[in-house]
N, C-alpha and C positions, 0 to 999 in steps of 0.2 A: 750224314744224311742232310741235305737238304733241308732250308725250314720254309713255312710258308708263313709269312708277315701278319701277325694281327691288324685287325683295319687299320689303324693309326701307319701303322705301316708298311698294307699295301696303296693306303692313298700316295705315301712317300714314294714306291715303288714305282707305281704308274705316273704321278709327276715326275719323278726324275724318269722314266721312259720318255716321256711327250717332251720334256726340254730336251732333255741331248737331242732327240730324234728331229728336232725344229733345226738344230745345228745343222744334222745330216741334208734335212729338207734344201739346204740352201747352199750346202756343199756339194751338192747331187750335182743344183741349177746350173751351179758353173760348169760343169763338164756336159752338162748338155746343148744350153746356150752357148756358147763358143768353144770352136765358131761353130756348127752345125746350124743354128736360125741366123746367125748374120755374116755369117761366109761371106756371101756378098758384099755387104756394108765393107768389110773389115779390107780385102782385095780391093776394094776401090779404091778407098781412103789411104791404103797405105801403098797401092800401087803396088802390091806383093802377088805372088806365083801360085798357084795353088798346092804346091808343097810346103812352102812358106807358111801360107795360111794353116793348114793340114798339120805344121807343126806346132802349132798352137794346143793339138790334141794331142800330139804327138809326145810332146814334152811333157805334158800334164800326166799322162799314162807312163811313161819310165820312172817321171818322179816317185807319182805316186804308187807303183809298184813295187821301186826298190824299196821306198820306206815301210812298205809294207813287213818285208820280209825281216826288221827290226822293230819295229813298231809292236807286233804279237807281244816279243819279247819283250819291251821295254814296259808295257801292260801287265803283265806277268811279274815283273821286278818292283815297277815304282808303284803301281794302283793305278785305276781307269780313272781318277780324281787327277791326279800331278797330268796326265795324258793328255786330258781333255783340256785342260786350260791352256796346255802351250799348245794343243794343235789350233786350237781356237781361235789365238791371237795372232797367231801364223796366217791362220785360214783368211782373220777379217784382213789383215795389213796385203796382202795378195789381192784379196776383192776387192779394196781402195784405190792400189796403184794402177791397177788395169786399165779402168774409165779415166785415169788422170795420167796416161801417157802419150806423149804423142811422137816415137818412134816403136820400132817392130822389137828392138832390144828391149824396149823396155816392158812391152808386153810378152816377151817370152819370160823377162824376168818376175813379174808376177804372175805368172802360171808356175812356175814352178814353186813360190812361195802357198799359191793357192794350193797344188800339189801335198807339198812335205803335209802342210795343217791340216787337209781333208784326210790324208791316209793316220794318223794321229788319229783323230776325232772317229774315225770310222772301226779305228780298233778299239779302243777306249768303250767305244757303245755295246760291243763285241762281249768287253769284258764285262763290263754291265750289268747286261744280262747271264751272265751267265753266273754273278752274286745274286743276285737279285730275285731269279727266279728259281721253281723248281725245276729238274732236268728235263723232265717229260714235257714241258710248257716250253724249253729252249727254241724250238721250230718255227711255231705260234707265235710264240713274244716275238724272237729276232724278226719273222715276216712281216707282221706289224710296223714295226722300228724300219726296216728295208720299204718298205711301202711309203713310210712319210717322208722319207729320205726320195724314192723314186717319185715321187706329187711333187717334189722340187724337182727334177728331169722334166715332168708335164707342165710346169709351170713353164720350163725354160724352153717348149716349142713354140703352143701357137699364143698364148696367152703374152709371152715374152716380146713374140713377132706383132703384137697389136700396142705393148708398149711402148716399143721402138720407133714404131709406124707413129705414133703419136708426140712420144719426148723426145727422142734418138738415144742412139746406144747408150752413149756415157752420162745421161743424166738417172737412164733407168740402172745403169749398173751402181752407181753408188748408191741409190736408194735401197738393191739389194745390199748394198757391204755396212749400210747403215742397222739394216733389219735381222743382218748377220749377226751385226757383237749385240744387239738387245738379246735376241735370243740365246747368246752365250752367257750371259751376264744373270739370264732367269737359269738357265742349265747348271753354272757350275754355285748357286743358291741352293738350288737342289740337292744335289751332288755330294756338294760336304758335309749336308747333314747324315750320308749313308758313312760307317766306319768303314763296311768293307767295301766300298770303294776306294776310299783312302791308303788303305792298306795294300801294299805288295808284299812278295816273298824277299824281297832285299835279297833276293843271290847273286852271285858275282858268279855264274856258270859261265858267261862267256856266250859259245852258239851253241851250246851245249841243247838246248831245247830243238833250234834248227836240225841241227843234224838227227834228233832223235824224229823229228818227224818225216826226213828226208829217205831216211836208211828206213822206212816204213813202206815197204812195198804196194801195201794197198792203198797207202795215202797218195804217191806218185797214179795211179789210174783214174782216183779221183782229179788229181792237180788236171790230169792229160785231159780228160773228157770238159771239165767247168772254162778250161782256159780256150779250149779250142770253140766251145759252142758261144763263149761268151764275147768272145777278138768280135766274131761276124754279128751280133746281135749290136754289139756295141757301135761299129763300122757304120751299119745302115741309122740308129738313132742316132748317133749325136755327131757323125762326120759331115756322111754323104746322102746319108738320106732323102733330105730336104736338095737339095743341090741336085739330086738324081733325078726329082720327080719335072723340079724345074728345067733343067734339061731335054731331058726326052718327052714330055709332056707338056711342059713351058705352061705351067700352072701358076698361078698368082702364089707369091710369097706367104697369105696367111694360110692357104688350100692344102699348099706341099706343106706349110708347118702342123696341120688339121691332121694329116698322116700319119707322120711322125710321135703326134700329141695321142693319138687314136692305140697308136702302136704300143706307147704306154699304159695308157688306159689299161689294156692286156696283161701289160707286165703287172701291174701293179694289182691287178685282182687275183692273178695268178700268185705274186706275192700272200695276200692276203688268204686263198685257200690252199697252197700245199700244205703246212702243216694239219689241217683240217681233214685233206685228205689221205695223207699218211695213217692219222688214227686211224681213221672209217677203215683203214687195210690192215689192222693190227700192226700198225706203224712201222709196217714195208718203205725204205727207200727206193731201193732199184728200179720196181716196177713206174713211180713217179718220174725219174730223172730220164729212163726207157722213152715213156712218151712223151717229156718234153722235146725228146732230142729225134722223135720219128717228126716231129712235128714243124721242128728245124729243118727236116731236111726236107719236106713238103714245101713248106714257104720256101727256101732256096731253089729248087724246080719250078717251082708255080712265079717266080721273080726271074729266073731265066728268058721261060716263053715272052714272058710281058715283055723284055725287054727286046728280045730276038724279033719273036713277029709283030712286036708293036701292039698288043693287047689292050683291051679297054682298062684305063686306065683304076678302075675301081679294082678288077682283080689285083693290080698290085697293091694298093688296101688289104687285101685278102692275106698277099704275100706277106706285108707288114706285121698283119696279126698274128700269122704265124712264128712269125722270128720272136714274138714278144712273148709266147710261151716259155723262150728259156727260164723264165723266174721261177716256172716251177719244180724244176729241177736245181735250181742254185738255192734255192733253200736248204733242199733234202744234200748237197754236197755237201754246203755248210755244218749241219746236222753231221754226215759222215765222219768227215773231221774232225770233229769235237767227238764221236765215239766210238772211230779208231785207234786213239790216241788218249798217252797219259794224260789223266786232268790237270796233272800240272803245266800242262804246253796246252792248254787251249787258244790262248791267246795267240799264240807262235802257229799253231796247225791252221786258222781257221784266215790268217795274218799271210800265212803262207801261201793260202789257196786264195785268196783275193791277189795278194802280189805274182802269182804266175799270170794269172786272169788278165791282168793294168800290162806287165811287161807283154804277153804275147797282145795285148792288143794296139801297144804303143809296139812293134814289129807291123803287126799286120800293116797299118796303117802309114805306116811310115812306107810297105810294097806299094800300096794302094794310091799312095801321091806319088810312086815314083812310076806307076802304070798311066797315071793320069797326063805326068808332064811327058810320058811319050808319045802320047796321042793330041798334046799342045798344037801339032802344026796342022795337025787336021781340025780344030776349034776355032769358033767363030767369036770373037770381042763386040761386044752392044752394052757402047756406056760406060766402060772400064772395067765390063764383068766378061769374063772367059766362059762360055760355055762349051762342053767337050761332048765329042760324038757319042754314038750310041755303043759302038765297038771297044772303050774303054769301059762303061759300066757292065758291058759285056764280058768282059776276060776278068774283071774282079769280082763276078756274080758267079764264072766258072770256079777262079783260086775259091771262094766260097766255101761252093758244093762240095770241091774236093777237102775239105778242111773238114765239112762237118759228118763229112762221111767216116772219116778216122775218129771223130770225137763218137760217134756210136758204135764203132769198133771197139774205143775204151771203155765205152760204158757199159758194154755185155761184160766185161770181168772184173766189176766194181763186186764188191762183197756185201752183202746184205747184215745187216745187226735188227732188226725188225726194234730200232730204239733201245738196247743193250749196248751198255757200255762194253767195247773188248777189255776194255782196262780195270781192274778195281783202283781203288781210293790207294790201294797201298803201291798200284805201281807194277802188279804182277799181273800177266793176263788171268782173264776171267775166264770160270768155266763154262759159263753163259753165253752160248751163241746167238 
């Protein structure tokens, strides 16, 4: 059973929460900040394509996707302590090299080192919590932890786009790579003084955990529905978002990044009450992740029209907000997975359902620059910036809708646990539904 920490040690608990989660904070930033707020900057300066550019996100989400799908695992085996430091050092040496590069190789090459250390760190947190706290607080604490991690996303819109405006990219990016390793440096202070962080299972399984969560039928409707609603949420925050608004609205840079920032706003309170709200329902999933995803598919409709008959431009605000409710639903998946699945594969389930999430969005968006550069010859250049018609944000607003309508197809045959684990400690299903 679970214990819960005498004060001495839940102040330790909630320290080491707030460190690692400062890590996440500014690992978040990088995937939202580039390019999404300086797509433009970035296209200029390098004279590159907007697939080119696009791959900047592009890469960042396969990396960190694939290391996901190892990563669960690797947490599970060595401890969320050995995890976090090498994603860490990973994480800062990526955010260093980026502002101090001055060709496109070599900024692909520190995103993917950004990549490998965030998805590390991300799982490492993952495990964390789930030493750390009691089962029932798992939802709550992770949202929390995902919340301070997504405040670096909102950093990385408009707040980011007024830095910029002020120092230029690469003076403010190494100030974040600078405020990256202090914060890892208070994190893994923390960190070592928990044992069961330190500690893994040392097994030499193999994929052995992978497959046992893959051959898990219920686990795969979750993967389908988080992965699918999350490609398009992610699309419009940290690609195209900002770049759309400027486009077809031809909005001032900090205005379209005010969007975007607003957008999170959303997610990140949403973070902050789905576990809260699960309780209040006798801690029902399904009904949660249900309306986060009717709600997706409202904001993709209501982002259509705006874009078709040219709408006042605040309703697509509206649209934004809506997209940014997936968080309420990506909590309760999270939760799923860890209580569909043996507790020995948490790390690997939970590892697993973020690395479908990063691959299908590094897909999506890899379609979404190759719709773009076909609508290149119809695009007008002002300044060395490519702005493209309305008819390309148009067809990837449709691939959208059609995405997220199957992702609420999946999620009608998602299983309900009302926070019961299916698995006992031993390994065998429970009789506990």
């Amino acid at each position: 059973m679970r214990k819960f920490f005498p004060l001495p040690g839940i102040v330790v608990s909630l320290a080491t929460l707030g460190s690692i989660s400062s890590v996440y904070f500014f690992s978040y930033m990088q995937r939202v900040a580039v390019p999404g707020t300086i797509f433009d900057e970035l296209q200029s300066e390098f004279s590159a394509s907007a697939s080119a550019v696009a791959g900047l996100s592009v890469v960042l989400l396969y990396v960190y996707g694939a290391v996901q799908f190892v990563s669960g695992v690797w947490t599970d085996r060595l401890g969320a302590f050995r995890v976090l430091l090498t994603g860490g050092c990973v994480l800062c040496a990526g955010a260093l090299l980026f502002p101090l590069s001055n060709g496109i190789t070599a900024l692909y090459a520190s995103r993917v080192l950004i990549a490998f250390g965030a998805s590390l760190v991300y799982a490492s947190i993952v495990k964390s919590l789930d030493k750390l706290f009691a089962a029932r607080l798992f939802p709550i604490v992770l949202g929390i932890s995902i919340s301070i991690g997504y405040a670096g996303g909102l950093t990385g819109t408009m707040p980011f786009a007024v830095a910029v405006d002020r120092w230029g990219w690469r003076p403010t990016m190494i100030g974040i790579a600078a405020l990256t390793a202090a914060c890892l440096v208070v994190a893994a202070l923390f960190a070592r003084r928990v044992s069961a962080l330190r500690a893994g299972t040392g097994s030499s399984s193999g994929f052995a955990p992978i497959k046992t969560v893959i051959r898990n039928r219920h686990s795969i409707v979750v993967l389908t529905a988080a992965s699918l609603n999350f490609s398009v949420y992610f699309l419009f925050q940290a690609t195209l978002g900002k770049k759309m608004l400027h486009d077809i609205y031809h909005l001032p840079s900090t205005v379209a990044a005010s969007f975007t920032g607003i957008m999170m706003v959303v997610t990140i309170t949403c973070l902050c009450t789905s576990g809260l709200i699960s309780r209040l329902i006798g801690y029902r999933r399904k009904p949660v992740i249900l309306f986060s995803s009717c709600c997706m598919l409202a904001g993709a409709v209501l982002m259509l029209l705006c874009i078709r008959y040219t709408l006042n431009y605040r309703l697509m605000l509206a649209s934004y907000c809506l997209l940014g409710i997936v968080s309420l639903g990506s909590i309760m998946n999270n939760a799923l997975l860890k209580e569909l699945n043996p507790p020995e594969v948490v790390g690997t389930a939970i590892g697993l359902g973020n690395g479908a999430c990063y691959l299908m969005m590094g897909i999506y968006t890899t379609v979404t620059a190759g719709i773009m550069d076909r609508f290149a010859t119809n695009a007008v250049v002002m300044d060395g910036v490519v702005k493209y018609p309305t008819e390309a944000y148009l067809t990837i607003t449709v691939v959208s809708l059609v995405m997220l309508v199957v992702a609420f197809a999946a999620t009608c045959f998602i299983r309900e646990t009302r926070g019961v684990p299916v698995y006992s400690t031993s390994g065998s299903t429970s009789a506990s539904r």
